[in-house]
C-alpha positions as CSV (number, residue, x, y, z in Angstrom):
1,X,71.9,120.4,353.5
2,X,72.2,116.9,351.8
3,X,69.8,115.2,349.5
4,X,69.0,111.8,349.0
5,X,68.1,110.8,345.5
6,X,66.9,108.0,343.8
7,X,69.1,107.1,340.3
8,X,65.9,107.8,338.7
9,X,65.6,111.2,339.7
10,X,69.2,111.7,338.8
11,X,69.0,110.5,335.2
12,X,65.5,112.7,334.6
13,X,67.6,116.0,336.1
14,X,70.3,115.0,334.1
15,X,68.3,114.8,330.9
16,X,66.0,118.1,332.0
17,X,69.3,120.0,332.0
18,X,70.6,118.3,328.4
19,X,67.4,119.1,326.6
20,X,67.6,122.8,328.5
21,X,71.1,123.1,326.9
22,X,69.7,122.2,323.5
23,X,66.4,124.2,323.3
24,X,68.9,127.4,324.2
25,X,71.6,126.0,321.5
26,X,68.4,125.7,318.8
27,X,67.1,129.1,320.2
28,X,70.4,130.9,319.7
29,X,70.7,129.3,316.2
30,X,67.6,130.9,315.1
31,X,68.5,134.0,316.7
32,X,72.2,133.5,314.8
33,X,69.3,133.0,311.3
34,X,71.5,130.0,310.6
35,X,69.3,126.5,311.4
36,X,71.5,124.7,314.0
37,X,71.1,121.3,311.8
38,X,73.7,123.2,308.8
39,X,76.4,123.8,311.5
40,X,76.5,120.3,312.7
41,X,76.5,119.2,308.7
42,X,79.6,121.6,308.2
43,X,81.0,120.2,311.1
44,X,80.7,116.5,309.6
45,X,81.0,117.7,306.1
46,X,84.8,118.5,307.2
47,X,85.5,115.7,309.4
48,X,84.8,113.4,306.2
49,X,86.9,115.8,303.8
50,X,89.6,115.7,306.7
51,X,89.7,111.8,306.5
52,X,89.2,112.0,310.2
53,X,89.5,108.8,311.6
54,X,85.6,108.3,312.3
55,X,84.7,109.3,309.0
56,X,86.7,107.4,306.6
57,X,85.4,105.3,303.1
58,X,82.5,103.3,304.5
59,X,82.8,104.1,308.1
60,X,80.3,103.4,310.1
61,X,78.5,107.1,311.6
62,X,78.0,107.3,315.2
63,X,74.2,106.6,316.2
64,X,71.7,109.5,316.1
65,X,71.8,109.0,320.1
66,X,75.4,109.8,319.9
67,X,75.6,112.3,317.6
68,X,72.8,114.3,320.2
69,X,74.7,114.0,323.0
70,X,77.6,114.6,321.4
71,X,76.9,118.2,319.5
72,X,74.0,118.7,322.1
73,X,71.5,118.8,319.7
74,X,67.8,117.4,319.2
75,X,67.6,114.2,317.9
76,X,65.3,116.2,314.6
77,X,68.4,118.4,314.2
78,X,70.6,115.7,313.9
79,X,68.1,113.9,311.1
80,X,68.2,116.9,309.5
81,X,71.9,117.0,308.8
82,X,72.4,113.7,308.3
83,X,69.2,114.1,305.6
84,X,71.4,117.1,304.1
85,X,74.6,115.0,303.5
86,X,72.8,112.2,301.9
87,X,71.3,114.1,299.7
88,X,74.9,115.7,299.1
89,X,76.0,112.5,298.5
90,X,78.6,112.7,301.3
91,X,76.8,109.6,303.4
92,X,73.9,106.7,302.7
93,X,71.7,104.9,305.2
94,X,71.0,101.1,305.2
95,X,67.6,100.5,306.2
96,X,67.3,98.9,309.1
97,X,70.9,99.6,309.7
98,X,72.9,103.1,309.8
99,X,74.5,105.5,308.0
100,X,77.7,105.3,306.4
101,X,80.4,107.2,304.4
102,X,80.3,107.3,301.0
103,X,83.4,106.4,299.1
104,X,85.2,109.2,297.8
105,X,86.1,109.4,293.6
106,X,87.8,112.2,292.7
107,X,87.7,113.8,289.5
108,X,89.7,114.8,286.5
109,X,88.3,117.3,283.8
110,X,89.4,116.0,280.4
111,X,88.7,119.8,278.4
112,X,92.4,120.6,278.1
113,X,95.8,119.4,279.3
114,X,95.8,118.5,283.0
115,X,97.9,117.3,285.8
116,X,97.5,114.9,288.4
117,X,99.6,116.4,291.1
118,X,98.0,120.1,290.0
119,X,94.7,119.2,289.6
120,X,94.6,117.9,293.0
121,X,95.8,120.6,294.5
122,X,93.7,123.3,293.3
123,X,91.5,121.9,294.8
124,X,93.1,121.8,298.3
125,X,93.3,117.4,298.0
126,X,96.6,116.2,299.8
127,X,98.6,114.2,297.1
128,X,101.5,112.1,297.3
129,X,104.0,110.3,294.9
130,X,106.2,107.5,296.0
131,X,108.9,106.3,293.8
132,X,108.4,102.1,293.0
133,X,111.0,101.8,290.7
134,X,113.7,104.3,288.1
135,X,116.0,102.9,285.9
136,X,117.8,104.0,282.5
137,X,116.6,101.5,279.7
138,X,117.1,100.6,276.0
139,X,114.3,100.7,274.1
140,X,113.1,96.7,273.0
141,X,111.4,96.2,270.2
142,X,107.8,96.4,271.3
143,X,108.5,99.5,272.8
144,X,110.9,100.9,270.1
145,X,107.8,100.7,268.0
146,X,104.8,101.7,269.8
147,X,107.0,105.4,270.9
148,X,108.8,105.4,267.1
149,X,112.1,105.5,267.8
150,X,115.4,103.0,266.8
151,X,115.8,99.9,268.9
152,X,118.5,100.5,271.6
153,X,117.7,104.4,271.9
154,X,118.2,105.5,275.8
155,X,115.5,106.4,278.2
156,X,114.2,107.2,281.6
157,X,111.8,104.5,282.9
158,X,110.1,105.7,286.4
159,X,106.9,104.0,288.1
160,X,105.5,105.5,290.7
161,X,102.4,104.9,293.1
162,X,100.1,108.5,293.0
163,X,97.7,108.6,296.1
164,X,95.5,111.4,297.3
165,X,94.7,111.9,301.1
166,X,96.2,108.6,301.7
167,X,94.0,106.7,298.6
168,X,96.2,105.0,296.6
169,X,94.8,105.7,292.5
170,X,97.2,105.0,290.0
171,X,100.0,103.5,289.1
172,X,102.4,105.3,286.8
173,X,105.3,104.1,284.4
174,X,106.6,107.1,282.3
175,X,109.2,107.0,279.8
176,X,111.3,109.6,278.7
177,X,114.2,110.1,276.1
178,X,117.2,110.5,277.6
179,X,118.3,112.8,274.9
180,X,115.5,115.3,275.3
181,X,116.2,114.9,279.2
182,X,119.8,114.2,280.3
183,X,119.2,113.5,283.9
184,X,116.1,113.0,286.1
185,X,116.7,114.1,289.8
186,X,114.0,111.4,291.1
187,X,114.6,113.2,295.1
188,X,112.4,116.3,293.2
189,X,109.6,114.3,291.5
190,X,109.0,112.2,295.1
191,X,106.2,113.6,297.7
192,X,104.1,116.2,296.3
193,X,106.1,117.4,293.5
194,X,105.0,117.7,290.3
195,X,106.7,116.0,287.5
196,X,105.9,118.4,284.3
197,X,107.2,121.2,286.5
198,X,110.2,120.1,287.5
199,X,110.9,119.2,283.7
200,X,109.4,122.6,282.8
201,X,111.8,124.2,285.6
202,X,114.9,122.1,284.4
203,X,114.1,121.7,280.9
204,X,111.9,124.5,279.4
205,X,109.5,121.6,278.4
206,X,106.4,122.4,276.4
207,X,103.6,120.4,275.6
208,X,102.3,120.7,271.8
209,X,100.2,118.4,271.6
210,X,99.3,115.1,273.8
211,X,97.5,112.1,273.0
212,X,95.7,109.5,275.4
213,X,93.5,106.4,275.3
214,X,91.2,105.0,277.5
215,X,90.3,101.0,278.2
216,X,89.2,98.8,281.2
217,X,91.5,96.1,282.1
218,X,92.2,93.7,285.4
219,X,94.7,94.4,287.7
220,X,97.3,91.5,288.0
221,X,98.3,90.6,291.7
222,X,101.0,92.6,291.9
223,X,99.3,95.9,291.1
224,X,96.1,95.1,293.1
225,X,98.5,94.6,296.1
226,X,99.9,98.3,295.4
227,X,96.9,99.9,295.1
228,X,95.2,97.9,297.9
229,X,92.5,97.0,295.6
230,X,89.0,95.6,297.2
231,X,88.0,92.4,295.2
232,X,85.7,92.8,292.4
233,X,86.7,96.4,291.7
234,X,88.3,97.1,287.5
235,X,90.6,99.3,287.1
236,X,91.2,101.9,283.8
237,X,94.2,101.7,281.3
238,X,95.2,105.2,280.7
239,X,98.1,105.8,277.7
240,X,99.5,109.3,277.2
241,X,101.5,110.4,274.1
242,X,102.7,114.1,274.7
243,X,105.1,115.4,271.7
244,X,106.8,118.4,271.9
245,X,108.2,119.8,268.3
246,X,106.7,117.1,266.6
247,X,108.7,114.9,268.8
248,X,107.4,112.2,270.9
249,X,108.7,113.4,274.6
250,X,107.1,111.1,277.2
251,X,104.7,107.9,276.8
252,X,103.0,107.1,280.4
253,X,100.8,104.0,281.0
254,X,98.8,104.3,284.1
255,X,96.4,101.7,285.7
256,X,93.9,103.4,287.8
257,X,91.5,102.5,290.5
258,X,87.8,102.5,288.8
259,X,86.0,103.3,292.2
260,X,88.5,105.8,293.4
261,X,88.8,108.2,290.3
262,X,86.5,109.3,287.3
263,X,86.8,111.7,284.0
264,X,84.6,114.0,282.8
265,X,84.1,115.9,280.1
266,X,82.2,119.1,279.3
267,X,80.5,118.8,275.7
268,X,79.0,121.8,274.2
C-alpha cells in the first residue's frame, strides 16, 4: 500500500522520530549515571585540543541547532555543555552572536630548570622546531662582552622558529662556544628534538646554574612575519645565561608571542 503525504507531515514524522532518538539517548545516559551533556563536552573538549579543523583559535562553534542534530541531543543538553566549556574556559559566547574558541596560551612553570621541547611534551602538546638560520661566528664586540669572553672567540649561532600544535611561539637564537661544543649536528636538533639532550647525549652537558631576564618589546617586521603575529599583540624578550663549571655555556635570546605563551610561578 502507498501513502500520500503532505511535506508537512513528513517533516513532523521526521522530527517525532529525532526527538524519539534523543529522549532514549538522554534515558540511556542516565541509566549509564553519566549526564549525556559531559559526553558531548568530552567530545568537543578534544576536538579543540586536537586542533580539529572546526575548532581552531577563534573558530566560530556550529549553532546549537547543529550541534542537536548533529550529536542527537536536546537542544538543553547541548547548553549544558557548551555552559561547561565556558566555564572551563575552553569557549566564550558573544551576546547576540555565538560561541567561539578561546585562544590557546600554553604554559611554562618557572620553579626549576625547564625545557621547551620537554615541557611540552609531558604534557602530550605536539612541538616542532624548524631551523631559520646556523652559522659558525666570531664573537663582536657587543657580544664578546655581554657573554665575557675575548673578541674573535668561535661559536655556534643557531635561530630557530619553536611552534606547538602548529602555533608558532618563539623565536630562538642560541649561542654556543665552539670549544665547549666542537660540532653541532643541526639534522638532530630539527623536528621535535630536543636541543639540551642532544648536547647532554653528545656532550655530557650539565647545567649549574642558569640565569634569565624577562622584558616586553615589539616585534620588528621580520619577526612578526615568522611568527604570524596578529596586529596589536607584544611580544616577551626572554635572555638565558646557563654556565656550566663556572663557565658561560650557552646565551639564548628568544622573542615570544605574548597571547600564545605565559610563565608562572609557584610562591610559597
Amino acid at each position: 500500500m502507498i501513502y500520500s503525504c503532505t511535506k508537512e507531515e513528513i517533516t513532523a514524522v521526521i522530527t517525532a522520530l529525532t526527538e524519539n532518538r534523543i529522549f532514549r539517548r538522554e534515558r540511556e545516559s542516565m541509566e549509564e549515571n553519566v549526564p549525556l551533556y559531559r559526553k558531548m563536552y568530552e567530545d568537543i573538549l578534544t576536538l579543540i585540543r586536537d586542533n580539529a579543523e572546526e575548532y581552531r583559535n577563534n573558530s566560530h562553534l556550529p549553532s546549537e541547532r547543529e550541534l542537536s542534530e548533529r550529536y542527537h541531543m536536546s537542544r538543553t543538553t547541548v547548553r549544558a555543555a557548551l555552559k561547561k566549556l565556558a566555564e572551563d574556559g575552553y569557549i566564550y559566547t558573544v551576546r547576540g552572536s555565538a560561541s567561539f574558541v578561546c585562544q590557546k596560551v600554553f604554559e611554562q612553570s618557572l620553579n626549576q630548570f625547564y625545557s621547551f621541547t620537554d615541557g611540552l611534551k609531558n604534557d602530550n602538546i605536539v612541538i616542532d622546531n624548524t631551523l631559520i638560520d646556523y652559522r659558525e661566528i666570531r664573537l663582536d664586540e657587543t657580544l664578546a662582552e655581554k657573554l665575557h669572553y675575548p673578541v674573535g672567540t668561535e661559536f655556534h649561532k643557531l635561530i630557530r622558529l619553536r611552534s606547538a600544535q602548529d602555533y608558532p611561539l618563539m623565536i630562538e637564537t642560541t649561542y654556543l662556544p665552539k670549544q665547549r661544543f666542537i660540532r653541532i649536528d643541526i639534522d638532530l636538533i630539527r623536528g621535535k628534538h630536543s636541543l639540551y639532550k642532544y648536547l647532554t647525549q653528545k656532550y655530557d652537558f650539565r647545567v649549574d646554574s642558569a640565569y634569565e631576564t624577562f622584558r616586553p618589546v615589539t616585534a620588528d617586521q621580520y619577526e612578526k612575519k615568522l611568527l604570524k603575529l596578529p596586529s596589536g599583540v607584544s611580544c616577551l624578550l626572554l635572555e638565558r645565561y646557563i654556565s656550566e663549571a663556572g663557565d658561560l655555556t650557552e646565551y639564548t635570546r628568544s622573542i615570544i608571542r605574548g597571547d600564545k605563551y605565559q610563565f608562572s610561578i609557584k610562591l610559597k
